[in-house]
mmCIF file of the N, C-alpha and C atoms, coordinates in Angstrom:
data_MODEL
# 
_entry.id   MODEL 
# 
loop_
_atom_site.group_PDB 
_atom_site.id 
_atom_site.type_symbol 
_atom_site.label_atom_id 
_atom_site.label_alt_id 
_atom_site.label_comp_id 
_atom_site.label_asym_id 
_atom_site.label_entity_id 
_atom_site.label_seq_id 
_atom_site.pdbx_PDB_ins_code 
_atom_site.Cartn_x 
_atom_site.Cartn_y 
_atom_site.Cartn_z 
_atom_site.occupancy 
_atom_site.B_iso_or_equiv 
_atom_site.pdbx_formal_charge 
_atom_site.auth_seq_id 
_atom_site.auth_comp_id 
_atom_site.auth_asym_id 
_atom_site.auth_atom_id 
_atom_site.pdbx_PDB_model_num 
ATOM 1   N N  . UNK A 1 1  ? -27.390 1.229  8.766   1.00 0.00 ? 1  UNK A N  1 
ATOM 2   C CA . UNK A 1 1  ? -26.204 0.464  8.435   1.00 0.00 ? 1  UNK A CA 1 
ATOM 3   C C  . UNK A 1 1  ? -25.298 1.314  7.534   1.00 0.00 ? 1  UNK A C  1 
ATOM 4   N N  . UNK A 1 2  ? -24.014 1.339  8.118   1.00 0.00 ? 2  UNK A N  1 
ATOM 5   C CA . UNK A 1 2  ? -23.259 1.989  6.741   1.00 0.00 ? 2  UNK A CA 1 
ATOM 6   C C  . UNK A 1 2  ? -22.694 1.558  5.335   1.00 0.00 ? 2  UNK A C  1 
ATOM 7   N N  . UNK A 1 3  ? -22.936 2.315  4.660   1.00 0.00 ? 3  UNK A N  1 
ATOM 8   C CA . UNK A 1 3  ? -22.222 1.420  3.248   1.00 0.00 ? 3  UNK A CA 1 
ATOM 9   C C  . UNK A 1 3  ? -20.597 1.702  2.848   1.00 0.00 ? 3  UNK A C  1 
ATOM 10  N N  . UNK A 1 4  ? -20.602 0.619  2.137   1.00 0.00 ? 4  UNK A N  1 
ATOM 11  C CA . UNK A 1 4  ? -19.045 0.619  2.188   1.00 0.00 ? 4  UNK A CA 1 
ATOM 12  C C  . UNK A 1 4  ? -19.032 0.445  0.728   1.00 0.00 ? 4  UNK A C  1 
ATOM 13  N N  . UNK A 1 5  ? -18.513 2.099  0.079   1.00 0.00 ? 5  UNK A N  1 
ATOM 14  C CA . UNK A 1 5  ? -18.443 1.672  -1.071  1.00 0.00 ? 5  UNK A CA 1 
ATOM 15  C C  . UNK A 1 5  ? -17.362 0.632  -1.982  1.00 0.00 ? 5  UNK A C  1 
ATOM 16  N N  . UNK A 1 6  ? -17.648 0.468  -3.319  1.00 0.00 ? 6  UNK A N  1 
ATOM 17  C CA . UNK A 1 6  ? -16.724 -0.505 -3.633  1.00 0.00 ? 6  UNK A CA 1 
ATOM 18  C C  . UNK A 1 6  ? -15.774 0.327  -4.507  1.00 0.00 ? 6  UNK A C  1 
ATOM 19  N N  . UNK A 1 7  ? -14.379 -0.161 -4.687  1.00 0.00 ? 7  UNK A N  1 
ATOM 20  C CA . UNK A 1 7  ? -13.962 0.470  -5.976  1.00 0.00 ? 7  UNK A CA 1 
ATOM 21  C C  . UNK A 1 7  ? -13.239 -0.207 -6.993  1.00 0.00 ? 7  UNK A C  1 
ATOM 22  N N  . UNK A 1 8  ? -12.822 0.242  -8.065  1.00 0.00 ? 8  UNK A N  1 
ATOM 23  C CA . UNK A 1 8  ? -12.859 -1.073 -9.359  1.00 0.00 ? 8  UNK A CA 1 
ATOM 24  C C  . UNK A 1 8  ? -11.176 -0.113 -9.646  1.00 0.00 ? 8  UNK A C  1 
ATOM 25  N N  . UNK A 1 9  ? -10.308 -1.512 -9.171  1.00 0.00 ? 9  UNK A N  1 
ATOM 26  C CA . UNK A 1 9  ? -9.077  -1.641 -9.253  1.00 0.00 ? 9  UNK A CA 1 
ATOM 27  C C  . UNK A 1 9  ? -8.970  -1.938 -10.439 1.00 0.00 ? 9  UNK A C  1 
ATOM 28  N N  . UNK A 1 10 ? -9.035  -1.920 -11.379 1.00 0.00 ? 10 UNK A N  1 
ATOM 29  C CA . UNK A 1 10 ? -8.929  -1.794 -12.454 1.00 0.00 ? 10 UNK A CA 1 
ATOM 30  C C  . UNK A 1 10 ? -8.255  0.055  -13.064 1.00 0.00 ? 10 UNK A C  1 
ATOM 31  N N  . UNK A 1 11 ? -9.784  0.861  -12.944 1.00 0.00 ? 11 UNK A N  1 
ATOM 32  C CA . UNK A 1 11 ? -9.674  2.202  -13.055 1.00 0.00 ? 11 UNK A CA 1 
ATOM 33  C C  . UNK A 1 11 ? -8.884  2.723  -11.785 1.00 0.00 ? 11 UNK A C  1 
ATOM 34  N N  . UNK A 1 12 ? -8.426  2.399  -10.718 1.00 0.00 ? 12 UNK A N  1 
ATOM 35  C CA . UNK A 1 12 ? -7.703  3.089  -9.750  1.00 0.00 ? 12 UNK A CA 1 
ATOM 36  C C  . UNK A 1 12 ? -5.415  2.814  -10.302 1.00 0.00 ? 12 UNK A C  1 
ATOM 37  N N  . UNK A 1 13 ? -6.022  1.361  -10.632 1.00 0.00 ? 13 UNK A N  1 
ATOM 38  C CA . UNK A 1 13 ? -4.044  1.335  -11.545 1.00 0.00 ? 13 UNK A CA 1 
ATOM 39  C C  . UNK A 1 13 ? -3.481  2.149  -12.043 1.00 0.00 ? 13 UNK A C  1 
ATOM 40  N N  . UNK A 1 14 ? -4.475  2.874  -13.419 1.00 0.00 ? 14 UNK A N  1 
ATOM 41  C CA . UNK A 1 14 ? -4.349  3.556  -14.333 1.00 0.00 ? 14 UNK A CA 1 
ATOM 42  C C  . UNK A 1 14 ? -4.571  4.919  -13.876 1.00 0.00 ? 14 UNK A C  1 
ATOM 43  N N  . UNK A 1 15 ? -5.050  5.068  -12.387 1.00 0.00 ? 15 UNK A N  1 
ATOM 44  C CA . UNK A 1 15 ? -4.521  6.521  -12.254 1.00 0.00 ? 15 UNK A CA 1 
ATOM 45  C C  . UNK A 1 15 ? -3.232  6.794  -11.322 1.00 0.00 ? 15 UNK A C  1 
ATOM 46  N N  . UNK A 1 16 ? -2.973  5.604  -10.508 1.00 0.00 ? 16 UNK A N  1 
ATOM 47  C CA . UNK A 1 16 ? -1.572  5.820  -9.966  1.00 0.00 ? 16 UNK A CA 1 
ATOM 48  C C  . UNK A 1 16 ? -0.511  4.755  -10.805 1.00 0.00 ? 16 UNK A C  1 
ATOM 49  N N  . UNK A 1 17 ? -0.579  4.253  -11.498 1.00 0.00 ? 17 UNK A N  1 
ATOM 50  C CA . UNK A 1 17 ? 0.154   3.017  -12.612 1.00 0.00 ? 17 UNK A CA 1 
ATOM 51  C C  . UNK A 1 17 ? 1.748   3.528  -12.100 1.00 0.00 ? 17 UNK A C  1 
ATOM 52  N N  . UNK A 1 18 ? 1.973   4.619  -12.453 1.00 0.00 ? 18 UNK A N  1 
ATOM 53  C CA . UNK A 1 18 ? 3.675   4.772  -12.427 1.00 0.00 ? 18 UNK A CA 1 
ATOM 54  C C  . UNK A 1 18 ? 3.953   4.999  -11.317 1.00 0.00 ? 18 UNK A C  1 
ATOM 55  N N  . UNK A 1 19 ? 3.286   5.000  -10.519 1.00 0.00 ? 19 UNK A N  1 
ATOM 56  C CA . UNK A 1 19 ? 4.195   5.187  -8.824  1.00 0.00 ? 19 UNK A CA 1 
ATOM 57  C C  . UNK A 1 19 ? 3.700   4.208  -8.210  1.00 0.00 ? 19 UNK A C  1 
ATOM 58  N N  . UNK A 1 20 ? 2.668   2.956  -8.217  1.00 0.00 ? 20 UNK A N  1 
ATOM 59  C CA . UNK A 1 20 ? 2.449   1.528  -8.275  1.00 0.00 ? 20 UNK A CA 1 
ATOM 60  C C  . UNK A 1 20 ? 3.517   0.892  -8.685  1.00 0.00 ? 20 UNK A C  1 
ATOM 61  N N  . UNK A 1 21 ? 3.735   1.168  -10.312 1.00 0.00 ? 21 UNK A N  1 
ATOM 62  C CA . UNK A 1 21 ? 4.778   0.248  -10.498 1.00 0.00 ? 21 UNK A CA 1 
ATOM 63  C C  . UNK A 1 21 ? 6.206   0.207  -10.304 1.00 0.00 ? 21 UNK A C  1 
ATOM 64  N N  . UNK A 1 22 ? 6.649   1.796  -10.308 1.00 0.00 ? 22 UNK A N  1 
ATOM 65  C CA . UNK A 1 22 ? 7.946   1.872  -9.724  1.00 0.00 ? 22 UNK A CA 1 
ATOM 66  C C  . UNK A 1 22 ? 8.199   1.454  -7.987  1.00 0.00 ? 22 UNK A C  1 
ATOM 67  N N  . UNK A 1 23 ? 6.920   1.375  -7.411  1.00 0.00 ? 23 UNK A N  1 
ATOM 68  C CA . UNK A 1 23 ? 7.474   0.632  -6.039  1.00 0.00 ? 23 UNK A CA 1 
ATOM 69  C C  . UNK A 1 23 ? 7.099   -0.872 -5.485  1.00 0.00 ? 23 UNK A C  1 
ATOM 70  N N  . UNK A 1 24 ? 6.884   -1.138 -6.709  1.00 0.00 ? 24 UNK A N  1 
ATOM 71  C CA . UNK A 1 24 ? 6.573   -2.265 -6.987  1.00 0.00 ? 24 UNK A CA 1 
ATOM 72  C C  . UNK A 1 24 ? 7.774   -2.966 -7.208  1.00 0.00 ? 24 UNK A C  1 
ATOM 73  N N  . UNK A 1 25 ? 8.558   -2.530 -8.455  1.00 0.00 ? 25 UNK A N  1 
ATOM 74  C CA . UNK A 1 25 ? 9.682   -3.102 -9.190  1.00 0.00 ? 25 UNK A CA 1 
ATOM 75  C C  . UNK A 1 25 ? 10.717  -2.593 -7.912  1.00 0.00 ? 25 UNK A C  1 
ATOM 76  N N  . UNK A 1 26 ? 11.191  -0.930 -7.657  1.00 0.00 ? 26 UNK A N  1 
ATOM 77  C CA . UNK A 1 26 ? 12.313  -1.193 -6.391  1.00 0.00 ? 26 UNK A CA 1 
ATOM 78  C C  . UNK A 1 26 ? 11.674  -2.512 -5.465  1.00 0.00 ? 26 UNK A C  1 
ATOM 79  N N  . UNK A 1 27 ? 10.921  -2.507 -4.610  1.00 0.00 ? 27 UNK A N  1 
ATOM 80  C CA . UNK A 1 27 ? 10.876  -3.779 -3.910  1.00 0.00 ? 27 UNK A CA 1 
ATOM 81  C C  . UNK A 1 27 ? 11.030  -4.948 -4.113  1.00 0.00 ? 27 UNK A C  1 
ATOM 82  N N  . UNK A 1 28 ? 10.729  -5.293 -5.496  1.00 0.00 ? 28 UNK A N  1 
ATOM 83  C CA . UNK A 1 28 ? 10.709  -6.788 -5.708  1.00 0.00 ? 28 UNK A CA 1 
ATOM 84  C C  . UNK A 1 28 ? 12.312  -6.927 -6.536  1.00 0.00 ? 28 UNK A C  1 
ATOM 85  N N  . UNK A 1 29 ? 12.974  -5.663 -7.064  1.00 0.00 ? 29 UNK A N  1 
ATOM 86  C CA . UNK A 1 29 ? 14.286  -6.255 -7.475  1.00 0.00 ? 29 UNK A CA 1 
ATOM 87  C C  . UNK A 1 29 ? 15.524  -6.357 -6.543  1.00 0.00 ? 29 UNK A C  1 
ATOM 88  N N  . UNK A 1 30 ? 15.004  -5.904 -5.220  1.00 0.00 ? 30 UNK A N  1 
ATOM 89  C CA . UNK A 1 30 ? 15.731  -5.594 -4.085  1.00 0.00 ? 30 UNK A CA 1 
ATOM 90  C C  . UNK A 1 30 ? 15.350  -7.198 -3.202  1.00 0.00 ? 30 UNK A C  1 
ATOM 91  N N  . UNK A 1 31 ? 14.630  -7.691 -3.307  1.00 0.00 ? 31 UNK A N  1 
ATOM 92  C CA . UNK A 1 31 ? 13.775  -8.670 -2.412  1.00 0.00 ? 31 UNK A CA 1 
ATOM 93  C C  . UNK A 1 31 ? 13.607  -8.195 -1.160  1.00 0.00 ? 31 UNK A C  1 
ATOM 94  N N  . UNK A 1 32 ? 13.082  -7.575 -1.034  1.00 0.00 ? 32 UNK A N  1 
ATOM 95  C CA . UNK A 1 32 ? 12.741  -6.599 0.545   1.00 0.00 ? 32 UNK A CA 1 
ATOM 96  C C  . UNK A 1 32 ? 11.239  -6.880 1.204   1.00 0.00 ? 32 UNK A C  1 
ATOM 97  N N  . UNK A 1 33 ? 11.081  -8.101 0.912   1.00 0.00 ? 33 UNK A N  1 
ATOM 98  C CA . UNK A 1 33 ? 9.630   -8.153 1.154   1.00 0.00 ? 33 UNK A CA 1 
ATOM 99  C C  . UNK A 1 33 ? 9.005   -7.734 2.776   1.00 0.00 ? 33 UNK A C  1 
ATOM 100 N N  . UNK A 1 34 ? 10.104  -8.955 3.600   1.00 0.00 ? 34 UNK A N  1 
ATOM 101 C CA . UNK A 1 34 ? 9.397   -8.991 4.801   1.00 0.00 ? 34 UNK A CA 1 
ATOM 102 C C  . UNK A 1 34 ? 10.632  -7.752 5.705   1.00 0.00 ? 34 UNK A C  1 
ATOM 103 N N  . UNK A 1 35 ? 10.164  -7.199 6.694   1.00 0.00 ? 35 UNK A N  1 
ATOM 104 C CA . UNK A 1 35 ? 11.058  -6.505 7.629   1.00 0.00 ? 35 UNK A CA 1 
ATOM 105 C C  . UNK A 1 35 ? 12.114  -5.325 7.077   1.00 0.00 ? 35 UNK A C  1 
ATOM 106 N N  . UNK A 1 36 ? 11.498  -4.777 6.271   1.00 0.00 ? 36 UNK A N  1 
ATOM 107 C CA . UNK A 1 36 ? 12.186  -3.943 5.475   1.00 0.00 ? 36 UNK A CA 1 
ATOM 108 C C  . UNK A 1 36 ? 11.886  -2.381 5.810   1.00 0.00 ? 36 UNK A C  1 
ATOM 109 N N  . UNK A 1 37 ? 12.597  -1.408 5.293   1.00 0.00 ? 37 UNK A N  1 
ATOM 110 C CA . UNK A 1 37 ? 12.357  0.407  5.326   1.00 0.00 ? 37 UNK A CA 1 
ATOM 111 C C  . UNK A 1 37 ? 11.104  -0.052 4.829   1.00 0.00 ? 37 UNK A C  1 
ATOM 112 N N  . UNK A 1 38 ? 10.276  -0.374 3.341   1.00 0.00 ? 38 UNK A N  1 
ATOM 113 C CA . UNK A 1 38 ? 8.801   -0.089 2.546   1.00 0.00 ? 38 UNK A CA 1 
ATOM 114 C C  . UNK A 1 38 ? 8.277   -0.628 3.486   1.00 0.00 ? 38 UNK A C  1 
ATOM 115 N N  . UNK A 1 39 ? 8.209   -1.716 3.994   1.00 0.00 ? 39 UNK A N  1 
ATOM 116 C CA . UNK A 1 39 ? 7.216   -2.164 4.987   1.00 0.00 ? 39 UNK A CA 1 
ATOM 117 C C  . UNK A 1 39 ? 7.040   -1.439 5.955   1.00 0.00 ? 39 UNK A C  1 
ATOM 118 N N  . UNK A 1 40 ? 7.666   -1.265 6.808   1.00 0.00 ? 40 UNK A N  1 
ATOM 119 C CA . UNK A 1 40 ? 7.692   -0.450 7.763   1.00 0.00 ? 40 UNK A CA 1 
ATOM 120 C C  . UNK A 1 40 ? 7.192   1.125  7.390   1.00 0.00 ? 40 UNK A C  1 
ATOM 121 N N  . UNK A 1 41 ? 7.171   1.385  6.198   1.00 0.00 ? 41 UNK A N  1 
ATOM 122 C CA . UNK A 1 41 ? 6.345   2.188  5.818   1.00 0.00 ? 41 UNK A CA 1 
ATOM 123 C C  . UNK A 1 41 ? 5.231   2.593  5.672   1.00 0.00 ? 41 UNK A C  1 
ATOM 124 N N  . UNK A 1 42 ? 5.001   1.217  4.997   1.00 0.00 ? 42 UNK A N  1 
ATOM 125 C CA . UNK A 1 42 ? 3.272   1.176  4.791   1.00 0.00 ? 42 UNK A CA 1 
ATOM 126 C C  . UNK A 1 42 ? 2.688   0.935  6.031   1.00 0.00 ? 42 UNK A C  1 
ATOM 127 N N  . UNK A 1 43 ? 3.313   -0.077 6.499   1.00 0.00 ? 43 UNK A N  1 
ATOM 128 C CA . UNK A 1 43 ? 2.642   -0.249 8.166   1.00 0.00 ? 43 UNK A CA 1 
ATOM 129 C C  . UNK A 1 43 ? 2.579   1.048  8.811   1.00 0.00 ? 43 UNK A C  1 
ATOM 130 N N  . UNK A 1 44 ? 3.356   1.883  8.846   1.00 0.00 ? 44 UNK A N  1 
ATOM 131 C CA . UNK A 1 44 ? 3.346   3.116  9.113   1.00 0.00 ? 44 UNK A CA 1 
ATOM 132 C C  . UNK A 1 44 ? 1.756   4.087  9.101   1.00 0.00 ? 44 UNK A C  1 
ATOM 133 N N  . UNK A 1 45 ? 1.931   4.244  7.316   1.00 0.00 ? 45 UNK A N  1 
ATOM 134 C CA . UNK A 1 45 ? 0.919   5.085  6.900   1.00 0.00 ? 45 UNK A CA 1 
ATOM 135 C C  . UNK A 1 45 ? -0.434  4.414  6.729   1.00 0.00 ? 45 UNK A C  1 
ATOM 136 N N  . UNK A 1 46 ? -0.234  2.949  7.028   1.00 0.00 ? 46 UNK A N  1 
ATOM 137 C CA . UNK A 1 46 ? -1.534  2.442  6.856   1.00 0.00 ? 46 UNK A CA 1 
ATOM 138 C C  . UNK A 1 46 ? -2.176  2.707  8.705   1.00 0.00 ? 46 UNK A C  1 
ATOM 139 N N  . UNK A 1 47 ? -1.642  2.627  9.480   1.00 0.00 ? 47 UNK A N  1 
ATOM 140 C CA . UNK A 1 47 ? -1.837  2.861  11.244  1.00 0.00 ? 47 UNK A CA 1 
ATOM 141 C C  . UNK A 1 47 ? -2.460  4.356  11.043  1.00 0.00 ? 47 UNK A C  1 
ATOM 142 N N  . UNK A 1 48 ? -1.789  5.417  10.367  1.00 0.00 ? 48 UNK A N  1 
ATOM 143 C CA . UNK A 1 48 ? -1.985  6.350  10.648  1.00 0.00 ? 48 UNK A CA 1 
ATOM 144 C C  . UNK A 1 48 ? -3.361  6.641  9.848   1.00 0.00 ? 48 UNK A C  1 
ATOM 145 N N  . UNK A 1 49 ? -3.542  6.477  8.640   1.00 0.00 ? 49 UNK A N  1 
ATOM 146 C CA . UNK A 1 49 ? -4.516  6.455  8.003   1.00 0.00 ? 49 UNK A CA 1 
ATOM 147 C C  . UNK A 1 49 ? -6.255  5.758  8.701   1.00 0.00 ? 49 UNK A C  1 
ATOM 148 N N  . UNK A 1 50 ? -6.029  4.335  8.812   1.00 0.00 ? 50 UNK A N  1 
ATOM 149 C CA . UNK A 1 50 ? -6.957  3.991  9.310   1.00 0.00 ? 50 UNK A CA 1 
ATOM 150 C C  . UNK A 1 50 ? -7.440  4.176  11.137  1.00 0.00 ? 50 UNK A C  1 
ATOM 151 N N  . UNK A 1 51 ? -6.319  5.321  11.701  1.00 0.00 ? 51 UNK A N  1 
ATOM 152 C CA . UNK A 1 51 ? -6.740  5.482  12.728  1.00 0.00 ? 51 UNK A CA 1 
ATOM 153 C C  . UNK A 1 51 ? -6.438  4.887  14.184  1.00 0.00 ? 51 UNK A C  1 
ATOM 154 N N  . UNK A 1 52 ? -5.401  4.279  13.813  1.00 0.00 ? 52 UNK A N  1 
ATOM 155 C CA . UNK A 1 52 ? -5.190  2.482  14.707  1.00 0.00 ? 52 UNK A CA 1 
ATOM 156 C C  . UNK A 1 52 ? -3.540  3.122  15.205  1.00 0.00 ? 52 UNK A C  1 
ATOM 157 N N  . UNK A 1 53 ? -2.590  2.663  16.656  1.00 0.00 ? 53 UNK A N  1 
ATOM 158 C CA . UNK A 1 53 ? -1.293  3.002  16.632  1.00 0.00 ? 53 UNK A CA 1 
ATOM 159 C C  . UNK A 1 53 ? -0.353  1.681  15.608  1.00 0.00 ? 53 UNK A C  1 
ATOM 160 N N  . UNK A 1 54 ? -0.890  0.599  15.428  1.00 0.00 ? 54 UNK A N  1 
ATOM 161 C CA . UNK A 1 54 ? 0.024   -0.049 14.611  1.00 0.00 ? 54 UNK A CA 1 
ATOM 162 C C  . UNK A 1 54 ? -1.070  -0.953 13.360  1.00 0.00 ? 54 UNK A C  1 
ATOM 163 N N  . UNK A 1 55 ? -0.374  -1.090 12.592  1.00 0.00 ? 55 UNK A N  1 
ATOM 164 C CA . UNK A 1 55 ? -0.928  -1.788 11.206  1.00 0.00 ? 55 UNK A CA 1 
ATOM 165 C C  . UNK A 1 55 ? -0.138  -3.344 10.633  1.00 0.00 ? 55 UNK A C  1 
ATOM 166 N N  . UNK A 1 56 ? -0.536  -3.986 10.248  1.00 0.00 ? 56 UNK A N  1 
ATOM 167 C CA . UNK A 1 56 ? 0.332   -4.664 9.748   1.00 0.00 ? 56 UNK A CA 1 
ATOM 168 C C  . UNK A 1 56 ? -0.097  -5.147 8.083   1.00 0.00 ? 56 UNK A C  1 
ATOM 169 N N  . UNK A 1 57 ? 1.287   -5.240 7.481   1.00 0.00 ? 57 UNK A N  1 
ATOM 170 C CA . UNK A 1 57 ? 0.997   -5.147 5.889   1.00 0.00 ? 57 UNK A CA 1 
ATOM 171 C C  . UNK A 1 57 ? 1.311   -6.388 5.737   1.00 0.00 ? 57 UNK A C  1 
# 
């Protein structure tokens, strides 16, 4: 069986904190939530990452 490790979001914030929160704050002071360039981004790099042709965020 494979394991799936866990990881503690906690210690992962504090190593990306300022580029978390700066795209955090552009998105949410823009209200760009749904159908947007970031989305379409992440959907992007999340497809490509996990291997898949489309993702959805």
């Amino acid at each position: 069986m494979r394991q799936v490790r866990f990881v503690e979001p906690g210690k992962l914030y504090h190593i990306i904190k300022e580029e978390l929160d700066e795209a955090y704050f552009d998105v949410m002071s823009k209200g760009e939530l749904i159908d947007r360039l970031h989305l379409k981004s992440f959907e992007h790099n999340l497809a490509k990452f996990v291997g898949t042709k489309y993702a959805v965020g």
